[in-house]
BALOBA-1460 file (C-alpha; in Angstrom, 3 decimals):
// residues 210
<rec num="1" residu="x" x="0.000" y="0.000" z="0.000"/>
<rec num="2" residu="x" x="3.211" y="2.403" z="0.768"/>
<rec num="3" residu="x" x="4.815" y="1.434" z="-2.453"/>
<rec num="4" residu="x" x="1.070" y="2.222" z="-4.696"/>
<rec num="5" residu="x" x="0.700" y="5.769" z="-3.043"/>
<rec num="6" residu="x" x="4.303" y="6.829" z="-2.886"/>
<rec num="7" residu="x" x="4.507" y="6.164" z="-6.710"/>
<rec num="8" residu="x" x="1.407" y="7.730" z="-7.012"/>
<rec num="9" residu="x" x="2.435" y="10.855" z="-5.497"/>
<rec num="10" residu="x" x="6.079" y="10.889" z="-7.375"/>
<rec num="11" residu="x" x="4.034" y="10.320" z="-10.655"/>
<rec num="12" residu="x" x="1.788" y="13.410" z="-10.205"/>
<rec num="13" residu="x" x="4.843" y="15.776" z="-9.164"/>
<rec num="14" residu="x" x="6.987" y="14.538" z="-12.323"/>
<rec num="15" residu="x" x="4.473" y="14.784" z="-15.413"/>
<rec num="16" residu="x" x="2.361" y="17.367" z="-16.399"/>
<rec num="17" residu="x" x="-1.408" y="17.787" z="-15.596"/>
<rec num="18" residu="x" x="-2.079" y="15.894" z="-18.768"/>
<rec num="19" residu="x" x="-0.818" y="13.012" z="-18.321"/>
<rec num="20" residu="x" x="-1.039" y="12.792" z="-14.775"/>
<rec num="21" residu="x" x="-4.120" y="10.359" z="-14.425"/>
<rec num="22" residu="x" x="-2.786" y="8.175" z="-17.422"/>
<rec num="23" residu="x" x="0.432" y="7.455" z="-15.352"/>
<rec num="24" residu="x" x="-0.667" y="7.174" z="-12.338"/>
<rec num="25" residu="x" x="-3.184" y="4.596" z="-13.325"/>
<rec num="26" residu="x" x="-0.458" y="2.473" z="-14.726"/>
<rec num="27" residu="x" x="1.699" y="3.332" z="-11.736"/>
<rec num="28" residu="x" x="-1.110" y="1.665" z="-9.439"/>
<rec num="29" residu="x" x="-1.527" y="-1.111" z="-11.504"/>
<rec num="30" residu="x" x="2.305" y="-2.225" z="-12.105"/>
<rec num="31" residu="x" x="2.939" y="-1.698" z="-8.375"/>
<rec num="32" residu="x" x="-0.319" y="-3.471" z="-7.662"/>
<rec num="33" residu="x" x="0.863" y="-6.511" z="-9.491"/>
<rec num="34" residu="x" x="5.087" y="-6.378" z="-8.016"/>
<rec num="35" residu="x" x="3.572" y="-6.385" z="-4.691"/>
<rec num="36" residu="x" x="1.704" y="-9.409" z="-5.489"/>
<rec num="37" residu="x" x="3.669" y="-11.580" z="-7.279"/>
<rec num="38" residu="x" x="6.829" y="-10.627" z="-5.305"/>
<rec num="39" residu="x" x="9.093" y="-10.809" z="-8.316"/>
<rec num="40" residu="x" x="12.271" y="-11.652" z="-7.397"/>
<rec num="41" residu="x" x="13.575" y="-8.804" z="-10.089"/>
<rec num="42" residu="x" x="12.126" y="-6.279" z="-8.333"/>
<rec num="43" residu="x" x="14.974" y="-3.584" z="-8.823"/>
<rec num="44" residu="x" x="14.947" y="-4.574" z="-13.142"/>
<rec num="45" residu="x" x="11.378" y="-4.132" z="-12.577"/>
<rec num="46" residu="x" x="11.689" y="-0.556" z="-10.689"/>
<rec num="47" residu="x" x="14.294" y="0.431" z="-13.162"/>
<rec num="48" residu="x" x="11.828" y="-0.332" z="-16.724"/>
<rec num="49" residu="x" x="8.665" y="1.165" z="-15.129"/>
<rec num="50" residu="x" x="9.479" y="3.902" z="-13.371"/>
<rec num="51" residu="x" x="12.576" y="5.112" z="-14.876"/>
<rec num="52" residu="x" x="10.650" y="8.813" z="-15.162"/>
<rec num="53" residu="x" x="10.834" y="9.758" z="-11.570"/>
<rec num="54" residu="x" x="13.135" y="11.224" z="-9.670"/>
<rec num="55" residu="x" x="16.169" y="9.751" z="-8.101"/>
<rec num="56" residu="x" x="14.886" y="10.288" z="-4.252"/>
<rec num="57" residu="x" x="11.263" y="8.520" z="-5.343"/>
<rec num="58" residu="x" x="12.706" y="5.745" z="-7.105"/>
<rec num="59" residu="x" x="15.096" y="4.874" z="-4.292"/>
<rec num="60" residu="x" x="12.168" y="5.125" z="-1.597"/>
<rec num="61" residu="x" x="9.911" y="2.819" z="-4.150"/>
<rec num="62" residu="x" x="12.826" y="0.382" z="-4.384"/>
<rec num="63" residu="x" x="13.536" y="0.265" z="-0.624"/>
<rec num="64" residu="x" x="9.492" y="-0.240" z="-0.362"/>
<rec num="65" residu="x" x="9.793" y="-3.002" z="-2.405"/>
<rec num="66" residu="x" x="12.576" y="-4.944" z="-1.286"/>
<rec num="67" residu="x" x="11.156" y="-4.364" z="2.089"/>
<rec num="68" residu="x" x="7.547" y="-5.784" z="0.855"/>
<rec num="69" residu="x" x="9.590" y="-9.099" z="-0.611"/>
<rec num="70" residu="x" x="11.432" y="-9.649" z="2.365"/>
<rec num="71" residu="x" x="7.900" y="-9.515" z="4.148"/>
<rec num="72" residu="x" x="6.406" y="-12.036" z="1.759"/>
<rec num="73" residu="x" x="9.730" y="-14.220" z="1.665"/>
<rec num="74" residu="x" x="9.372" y="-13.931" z="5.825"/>
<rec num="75" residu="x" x="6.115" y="-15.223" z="5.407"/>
<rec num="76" residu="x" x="6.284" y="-18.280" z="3.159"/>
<rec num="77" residu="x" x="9.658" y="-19.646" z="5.164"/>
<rec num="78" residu="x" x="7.536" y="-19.447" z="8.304"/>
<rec num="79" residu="x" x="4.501" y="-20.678" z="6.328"/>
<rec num="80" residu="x" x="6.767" y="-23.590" z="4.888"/>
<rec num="81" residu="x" x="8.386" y="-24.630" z="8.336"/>
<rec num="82" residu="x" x="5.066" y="-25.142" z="9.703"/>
<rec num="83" residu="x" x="3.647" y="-27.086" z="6.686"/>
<rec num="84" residu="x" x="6.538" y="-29.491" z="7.347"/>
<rec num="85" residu="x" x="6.371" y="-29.362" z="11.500"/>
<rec num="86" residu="x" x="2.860" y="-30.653" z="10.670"/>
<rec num="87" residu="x" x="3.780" y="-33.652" z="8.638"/>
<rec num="88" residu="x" x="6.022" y="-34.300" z="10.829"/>
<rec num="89" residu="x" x="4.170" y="-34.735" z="13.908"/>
<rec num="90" residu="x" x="0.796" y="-35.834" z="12.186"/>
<rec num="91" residu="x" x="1.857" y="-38.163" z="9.839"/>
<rec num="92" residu="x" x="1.315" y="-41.792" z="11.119"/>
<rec num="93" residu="x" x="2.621" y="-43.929" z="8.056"/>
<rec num="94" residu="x" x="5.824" y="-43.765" z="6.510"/>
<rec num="95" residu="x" x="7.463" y="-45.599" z="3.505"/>
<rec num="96" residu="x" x="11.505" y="-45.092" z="2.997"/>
<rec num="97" residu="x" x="14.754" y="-45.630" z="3.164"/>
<rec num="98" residu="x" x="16.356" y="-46.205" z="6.369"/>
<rec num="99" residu="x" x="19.699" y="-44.045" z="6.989"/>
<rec num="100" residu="x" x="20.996" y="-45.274" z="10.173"/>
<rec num="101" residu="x" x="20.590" y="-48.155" z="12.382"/>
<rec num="102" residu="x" x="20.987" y="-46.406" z="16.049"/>
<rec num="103" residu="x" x="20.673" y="-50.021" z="17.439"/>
<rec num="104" residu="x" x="18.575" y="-53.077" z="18.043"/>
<rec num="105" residu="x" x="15.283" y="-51.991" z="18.274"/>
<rec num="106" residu="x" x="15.970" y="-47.753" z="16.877"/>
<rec num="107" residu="x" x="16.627" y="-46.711" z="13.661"/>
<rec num="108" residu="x" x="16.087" y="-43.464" z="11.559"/>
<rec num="109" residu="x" x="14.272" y="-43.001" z="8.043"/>
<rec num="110" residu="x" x="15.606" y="-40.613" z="5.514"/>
<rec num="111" residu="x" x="12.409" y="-39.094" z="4.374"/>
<rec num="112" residu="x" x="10.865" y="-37.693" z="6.842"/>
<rec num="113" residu="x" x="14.229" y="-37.488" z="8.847"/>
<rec num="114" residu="x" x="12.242" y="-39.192" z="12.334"/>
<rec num="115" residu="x" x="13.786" y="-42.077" z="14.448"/>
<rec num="116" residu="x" x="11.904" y="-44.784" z="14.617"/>
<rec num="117" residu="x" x="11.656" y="-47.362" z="18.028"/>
<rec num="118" residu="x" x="10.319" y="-50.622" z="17.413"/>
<rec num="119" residu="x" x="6.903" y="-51.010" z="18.790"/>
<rec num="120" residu="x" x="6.629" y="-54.241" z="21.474"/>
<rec num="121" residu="x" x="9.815" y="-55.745" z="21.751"/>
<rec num="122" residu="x" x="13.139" y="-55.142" z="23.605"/>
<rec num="123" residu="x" x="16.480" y="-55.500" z="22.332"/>
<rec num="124" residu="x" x="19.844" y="-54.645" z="25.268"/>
<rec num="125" residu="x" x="20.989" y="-50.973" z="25.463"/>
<rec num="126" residu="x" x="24.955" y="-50.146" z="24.857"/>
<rec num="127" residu="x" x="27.042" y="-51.566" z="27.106"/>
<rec num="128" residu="x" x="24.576" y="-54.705" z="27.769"/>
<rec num="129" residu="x" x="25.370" y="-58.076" z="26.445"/>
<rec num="130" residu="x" x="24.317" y="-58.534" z="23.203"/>
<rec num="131" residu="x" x="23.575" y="-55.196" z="22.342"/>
<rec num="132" residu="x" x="26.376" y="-55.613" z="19.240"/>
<rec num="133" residu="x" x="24.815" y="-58.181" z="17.844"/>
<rec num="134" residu="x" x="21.312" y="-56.881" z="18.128"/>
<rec num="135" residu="x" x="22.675" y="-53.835" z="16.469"/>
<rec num="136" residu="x" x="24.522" y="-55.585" z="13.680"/>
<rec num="137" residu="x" x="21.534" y="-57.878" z="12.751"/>
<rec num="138" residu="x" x="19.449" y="-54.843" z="12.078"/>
<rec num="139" residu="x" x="21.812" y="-53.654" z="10.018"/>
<rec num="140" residu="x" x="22.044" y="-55.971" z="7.746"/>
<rec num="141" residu="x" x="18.063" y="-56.485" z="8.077"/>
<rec num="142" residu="x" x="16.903" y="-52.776" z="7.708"/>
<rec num="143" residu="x" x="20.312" y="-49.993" z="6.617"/>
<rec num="144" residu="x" x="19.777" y="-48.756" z="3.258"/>
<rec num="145" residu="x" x="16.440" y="-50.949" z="2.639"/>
<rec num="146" residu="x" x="13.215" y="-49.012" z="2.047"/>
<rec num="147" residu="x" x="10.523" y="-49.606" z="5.096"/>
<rec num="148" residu="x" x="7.260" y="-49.591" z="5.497"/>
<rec num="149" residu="x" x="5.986" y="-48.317" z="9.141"/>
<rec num="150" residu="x" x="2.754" y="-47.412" z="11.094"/>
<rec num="151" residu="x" x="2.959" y="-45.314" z="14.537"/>
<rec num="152" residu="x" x="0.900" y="-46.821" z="17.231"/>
<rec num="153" residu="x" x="-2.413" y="-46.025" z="17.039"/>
<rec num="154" residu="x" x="-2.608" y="-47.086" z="13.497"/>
<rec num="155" residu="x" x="-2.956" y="-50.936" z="13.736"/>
<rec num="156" residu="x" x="-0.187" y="-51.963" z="15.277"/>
<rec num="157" residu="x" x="0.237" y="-54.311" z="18.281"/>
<rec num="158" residu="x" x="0.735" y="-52.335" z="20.581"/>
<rec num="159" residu="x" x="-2.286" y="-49.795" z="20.241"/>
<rec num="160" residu="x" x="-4.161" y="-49.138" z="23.552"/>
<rec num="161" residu="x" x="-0.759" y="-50.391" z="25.227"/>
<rec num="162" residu="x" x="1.911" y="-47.718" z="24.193"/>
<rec num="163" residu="x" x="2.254" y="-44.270" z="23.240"/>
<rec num="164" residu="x" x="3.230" y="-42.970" z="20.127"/>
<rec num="165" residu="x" x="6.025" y="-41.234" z="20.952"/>
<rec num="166" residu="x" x="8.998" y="-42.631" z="23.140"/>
<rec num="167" residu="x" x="11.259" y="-39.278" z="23.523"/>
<rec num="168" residu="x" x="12.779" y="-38.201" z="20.421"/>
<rec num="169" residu="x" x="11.035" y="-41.453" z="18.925"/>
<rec num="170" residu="x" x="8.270" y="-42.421" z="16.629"/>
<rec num="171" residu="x" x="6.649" y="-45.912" z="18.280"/>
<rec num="172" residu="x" x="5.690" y="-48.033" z="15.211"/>
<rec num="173" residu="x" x="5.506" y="-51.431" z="13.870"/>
<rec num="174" residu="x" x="7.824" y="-51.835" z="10.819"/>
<rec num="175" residu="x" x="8.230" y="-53.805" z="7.725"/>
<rec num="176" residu="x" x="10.734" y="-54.865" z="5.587"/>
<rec num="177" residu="x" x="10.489" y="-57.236" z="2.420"/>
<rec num="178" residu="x" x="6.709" y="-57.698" z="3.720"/>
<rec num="179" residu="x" x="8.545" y="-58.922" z="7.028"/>
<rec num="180" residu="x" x="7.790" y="-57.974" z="10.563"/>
<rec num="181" residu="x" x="10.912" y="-56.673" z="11.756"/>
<rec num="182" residu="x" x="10.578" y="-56.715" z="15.501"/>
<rec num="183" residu="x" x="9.227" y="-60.397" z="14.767"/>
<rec num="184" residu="x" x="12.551" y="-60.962" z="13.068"/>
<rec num="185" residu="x" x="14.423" y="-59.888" z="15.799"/>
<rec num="186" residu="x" x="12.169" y="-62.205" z="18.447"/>
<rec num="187" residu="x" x="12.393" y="-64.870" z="16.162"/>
<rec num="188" residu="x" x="16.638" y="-64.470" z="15.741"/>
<rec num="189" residu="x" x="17.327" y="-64.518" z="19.737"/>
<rec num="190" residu="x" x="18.135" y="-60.626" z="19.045"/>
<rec num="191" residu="x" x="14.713" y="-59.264" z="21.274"/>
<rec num="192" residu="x" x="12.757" y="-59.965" z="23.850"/>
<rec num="193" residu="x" x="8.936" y="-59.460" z="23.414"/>
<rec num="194" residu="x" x="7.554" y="-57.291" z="25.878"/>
<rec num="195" residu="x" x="4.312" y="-58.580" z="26.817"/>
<rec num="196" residu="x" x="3.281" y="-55.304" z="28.302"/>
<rec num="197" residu="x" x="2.778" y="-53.236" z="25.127"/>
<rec num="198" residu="x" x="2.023" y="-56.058" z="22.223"/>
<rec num="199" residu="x" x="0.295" y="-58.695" z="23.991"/>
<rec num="200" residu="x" x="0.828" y="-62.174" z="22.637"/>
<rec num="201" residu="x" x="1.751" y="-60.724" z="19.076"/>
<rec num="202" residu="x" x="5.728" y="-61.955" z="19.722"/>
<rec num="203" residu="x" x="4.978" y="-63.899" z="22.916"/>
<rec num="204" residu="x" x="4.589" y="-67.144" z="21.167"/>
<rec num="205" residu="x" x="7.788" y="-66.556" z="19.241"/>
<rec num="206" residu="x" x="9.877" y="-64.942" z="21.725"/>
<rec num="207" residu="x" x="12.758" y="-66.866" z="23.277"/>
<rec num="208" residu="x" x="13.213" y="-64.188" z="25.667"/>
<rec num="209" residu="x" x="10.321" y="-62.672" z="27.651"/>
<rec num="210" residu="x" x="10.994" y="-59.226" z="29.280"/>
């Protein structure tokens, strides 16, 4: 609105009675549509259209301008950090690649960059016995391999029993190849089924029973 009546008023004081309507309707109208569009060539656009007014009004439309597409480029980085904050924390299904194995039962997806925790089972923490080898079966089960996984909530076994988020963690139930991956791990000696938050889904196939 600054940038319309500023060039309005530079218009009327640089062209004769005459013409002043004629410009100052196409000032409006050009400055109408840079504001809109935000064109990132604002100061080519300045430059072409209003090359007939003075030096102090051009500068002042210019600085109104750049100061109108920093506004709008404000706006649609806030506008797009929210959009993606929302995925984030909404989305409840996820198909990708997995970028690093974190350990037994945690590992992170690429797209969207979450950690995932495996929903129901148990597999030991650093520094427990057979933590390595929990860690280095996943591997080779899951790193680099696209995924399919649901948070809890969504069908999984442990929905009514867990939440869906474990600290920095998404709680789902994952798939690999069309295999159960915490049933992989049960099944391998790797993780213990955990009763308390998926029922009997591992029990019967757990040989450890946390």
């Amino acid at each position: 609105m600054r940038l319309i009546l500023w060039s309005a008023i530079c218009a009327r004081t640089q062209v004769s009675q005459a013409r002043g309507s004629m410009l100052l309707s196409f000032a409006v109208s050009k400055s109408v549509e840079a504001t809109t569009m935000a064109l990132p060539t604002t100061s080519g656009f300045v430059h072409n259209e209003f090359f007939h007014l003075a030096p102090d009004c051009r500068k002042r439309g210019l600085s109104d301008v750049q100061a109108g597409n920093r506004d709008s480029m404000t706006r649609t980085i806030i506008a797009v950090v929210f959009c993606l904050l929302s995925f984030t924390s909404n989305a409840e299904e996820w198909t990708s690649k997995v970028s690093r194995v974190i350990d037994g039962d945690t590992f992170q997806l690429s797209r969207p960059l979450v950690r995932i925790r495996l929903c129901g089972v148990d597999t030991p923490e650093k520094g427990q016995r057979g933590y390595r080898e929990a860690t280095q079966y996943t591997k080779a089960l899951v790193a680099g391999k696209t995924v399919q996984c649901r948070t809890v909530g969504e069908g999984t076994p442990c929905d009514g029993r867990s939440r869906k988020k474990s600290y920095d963690r998404f709680v789902a139930q994952c798939f690999v190849d069309g295999n159960d991956i915490a049933m992989e791990l049960v099944e391998a000696g790797h993780a213990c089924a955990w009763p308390k938050y998926s029922g009997q889904h591992y029990f019967k196939s757990g040989r450890c029973i946390k």
